[in-house]
MIDOLO-752707 format. One line per field, with one value per residue (C-alpha): residue number from 1; residue in one letter; x, y, z. Coordinates in Angstrom, 3 decimals, decimal comma, padded with zeros to 6 digits, m for minus. Layout:
REM MIDOLO-752707
k: [NUM|...]
r: [a|...]
px: [X|...]
py: [Y|...]
pz: [Z|...]
This chain:
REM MIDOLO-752707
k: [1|2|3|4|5|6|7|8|9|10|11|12|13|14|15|16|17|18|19|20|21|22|23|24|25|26|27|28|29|30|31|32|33|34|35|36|37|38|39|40|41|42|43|44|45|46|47|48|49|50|51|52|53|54|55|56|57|58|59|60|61|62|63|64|65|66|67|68|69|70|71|72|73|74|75|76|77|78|79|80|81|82|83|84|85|86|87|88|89|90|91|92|93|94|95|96|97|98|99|100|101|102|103|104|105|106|107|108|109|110|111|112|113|114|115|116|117|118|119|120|121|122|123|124|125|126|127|128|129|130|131|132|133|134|135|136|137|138|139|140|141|142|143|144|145|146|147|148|149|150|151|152|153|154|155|156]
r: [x|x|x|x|x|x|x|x|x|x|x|x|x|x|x|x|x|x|x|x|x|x|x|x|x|x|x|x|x|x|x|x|x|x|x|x|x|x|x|x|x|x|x|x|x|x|x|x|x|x|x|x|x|x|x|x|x|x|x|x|x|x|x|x|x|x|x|x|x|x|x|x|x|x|x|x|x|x|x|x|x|x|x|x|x|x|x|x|x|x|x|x|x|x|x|x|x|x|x|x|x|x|x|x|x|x|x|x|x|x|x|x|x|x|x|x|x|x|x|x|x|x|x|x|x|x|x|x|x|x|x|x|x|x|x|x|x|x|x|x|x|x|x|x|x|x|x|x|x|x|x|x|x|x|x|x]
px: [m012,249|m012,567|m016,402|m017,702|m021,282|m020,344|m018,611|m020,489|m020,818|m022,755|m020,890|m023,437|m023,823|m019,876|m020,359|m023,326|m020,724|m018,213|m020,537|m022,314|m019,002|m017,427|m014,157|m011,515|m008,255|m005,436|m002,326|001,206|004,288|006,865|010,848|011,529|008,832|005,779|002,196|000,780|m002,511|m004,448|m007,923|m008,389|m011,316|m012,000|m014,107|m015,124|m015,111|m014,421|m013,621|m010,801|m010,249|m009,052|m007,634|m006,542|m003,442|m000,506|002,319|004,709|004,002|004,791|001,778|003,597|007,082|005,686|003,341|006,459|008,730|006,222|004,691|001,603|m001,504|m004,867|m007,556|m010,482|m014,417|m016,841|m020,309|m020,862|m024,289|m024,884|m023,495|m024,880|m024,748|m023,669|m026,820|m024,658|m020,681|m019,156|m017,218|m021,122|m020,740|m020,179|m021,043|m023,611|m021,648|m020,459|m016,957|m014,890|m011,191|m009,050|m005,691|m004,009|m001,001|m000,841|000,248|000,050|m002,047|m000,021|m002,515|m003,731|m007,275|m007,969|m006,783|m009,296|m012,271|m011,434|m010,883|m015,065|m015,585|m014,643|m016,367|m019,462|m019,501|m018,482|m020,486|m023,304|m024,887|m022,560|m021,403|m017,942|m015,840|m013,901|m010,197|m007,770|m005,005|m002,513|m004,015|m004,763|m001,023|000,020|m002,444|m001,576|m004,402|m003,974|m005,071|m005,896|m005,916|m008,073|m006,078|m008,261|m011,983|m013,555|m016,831|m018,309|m020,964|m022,982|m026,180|m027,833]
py: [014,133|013,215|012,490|015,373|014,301|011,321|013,513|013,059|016,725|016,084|015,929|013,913|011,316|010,568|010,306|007,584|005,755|006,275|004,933|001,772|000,805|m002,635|m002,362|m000,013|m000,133|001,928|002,501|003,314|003,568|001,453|002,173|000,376|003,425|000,642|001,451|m001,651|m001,685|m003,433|m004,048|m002,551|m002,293|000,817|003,885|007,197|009,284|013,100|013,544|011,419|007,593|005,429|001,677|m000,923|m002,881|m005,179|m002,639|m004,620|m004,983|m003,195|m000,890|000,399|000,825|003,148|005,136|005,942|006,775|009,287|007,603|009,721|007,559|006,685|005,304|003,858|002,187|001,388|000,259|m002,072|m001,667|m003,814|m004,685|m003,390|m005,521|m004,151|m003,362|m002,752|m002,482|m004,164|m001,300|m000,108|m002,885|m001,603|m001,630|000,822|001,634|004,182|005,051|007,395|007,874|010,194|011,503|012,229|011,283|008,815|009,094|005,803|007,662|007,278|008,027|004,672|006,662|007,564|003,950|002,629|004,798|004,066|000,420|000,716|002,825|000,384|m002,678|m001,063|m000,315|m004,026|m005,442|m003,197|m006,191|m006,099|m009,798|m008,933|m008,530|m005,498|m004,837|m005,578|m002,719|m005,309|m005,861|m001,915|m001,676|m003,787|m003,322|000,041|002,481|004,722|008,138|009,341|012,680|014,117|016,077|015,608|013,831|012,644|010,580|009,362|007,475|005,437|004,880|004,608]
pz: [m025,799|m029,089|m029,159|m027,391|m027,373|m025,142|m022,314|m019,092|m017,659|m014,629|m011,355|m009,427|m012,346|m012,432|m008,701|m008,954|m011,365|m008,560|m006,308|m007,903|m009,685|m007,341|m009,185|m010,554|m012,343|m011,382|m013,499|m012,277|m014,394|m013,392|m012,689|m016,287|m017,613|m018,476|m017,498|m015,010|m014,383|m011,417|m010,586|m006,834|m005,031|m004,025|m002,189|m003,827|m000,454|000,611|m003,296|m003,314|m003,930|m001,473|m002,029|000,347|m000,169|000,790|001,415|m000,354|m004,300|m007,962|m007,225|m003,769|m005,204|m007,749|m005,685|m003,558|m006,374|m007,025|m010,345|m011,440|m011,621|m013,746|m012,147|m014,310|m013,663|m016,766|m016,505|m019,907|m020,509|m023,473|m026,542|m029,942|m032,851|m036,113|m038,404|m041,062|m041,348|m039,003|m037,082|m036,244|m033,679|m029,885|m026,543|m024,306|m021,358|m018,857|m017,618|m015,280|m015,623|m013,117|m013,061|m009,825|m007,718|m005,232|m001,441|001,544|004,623|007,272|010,140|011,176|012,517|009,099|007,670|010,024|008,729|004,965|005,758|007,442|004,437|002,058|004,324|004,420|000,467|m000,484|002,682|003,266|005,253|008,032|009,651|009,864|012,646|014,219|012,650|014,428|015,108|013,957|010,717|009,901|010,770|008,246|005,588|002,741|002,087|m001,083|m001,421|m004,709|m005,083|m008,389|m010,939|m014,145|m013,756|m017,078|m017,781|m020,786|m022,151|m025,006|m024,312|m027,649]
């Protein structure tokens, strides 16, 4: 890391960004070798992340080639004008970024206890309906497994 002094050391703080953060961005590389990047949402859970998906799509086609991936949340904080230069300018923020590799879990138990993972994280409140095993059948959950965890931070 280039700025040292930003690094986030604390394990529990990268998982509160984990936690509060609604949306990620994960990164494939695709079969013409160009990074794509998607926003997902997503579940921190069992320290790995887990994503729901179509299973047809760019994103599935690379995870089964067996394209390594990036996976990325920020927190902007605020910006912070320039008192000065104009490259002084910036924003307060958080972020997370993990390296890992990709798999589709094939166990439809486990698809159905990420998919109530990820309801109950985006939908704490409830109101929703069962799943139906039709639907977990045809819906894709990615498993992220962490290679490389980094955090950083401005905060002042």
């Amino acid at each position: 890391m280039r700025r040292p002094e930003r690094k986030i050391e604390d394990k529990k703080t990268i998982a509160e960004i984990l936690e509060r953060s609604r949306v990620g961005r994960m990164a494939t590389v695709n079969s013409r070798g160009f990074p794509v990047i998607k926003p997902v949402n997503f579940v921190n859970w069992g320290g790995k992340i887990y994503i729901h998906s179509s299973q047809k799509g760019e994103k599935i086609r690379d995870i089964r080639r067996g394209s390594p991936v990036c996976f990325e949340v920020d927190q902007p904080i605020a910006y912070a004008p320039a008192n000065g230069p104009a490259c002084m300018a910036g924003y307060y923020y958080r972020s997370v970024i993990i390296k890992g590799k990709a798999a589709l879990v094939r166990d439809e138990d486990k698809k159905l206890l990420i998919l109530k993972k990820l309801m109950a994280k985006h939908q704490p409140e409830g109101g929703y309906g069962a799943m139906a095993p039709e639907i977990v059948k045809k819906t894709a959950v990615i498993e992220i497994s962490i290679q490389k965890i980094t955090g950083k931070q401005r905060l002042g």
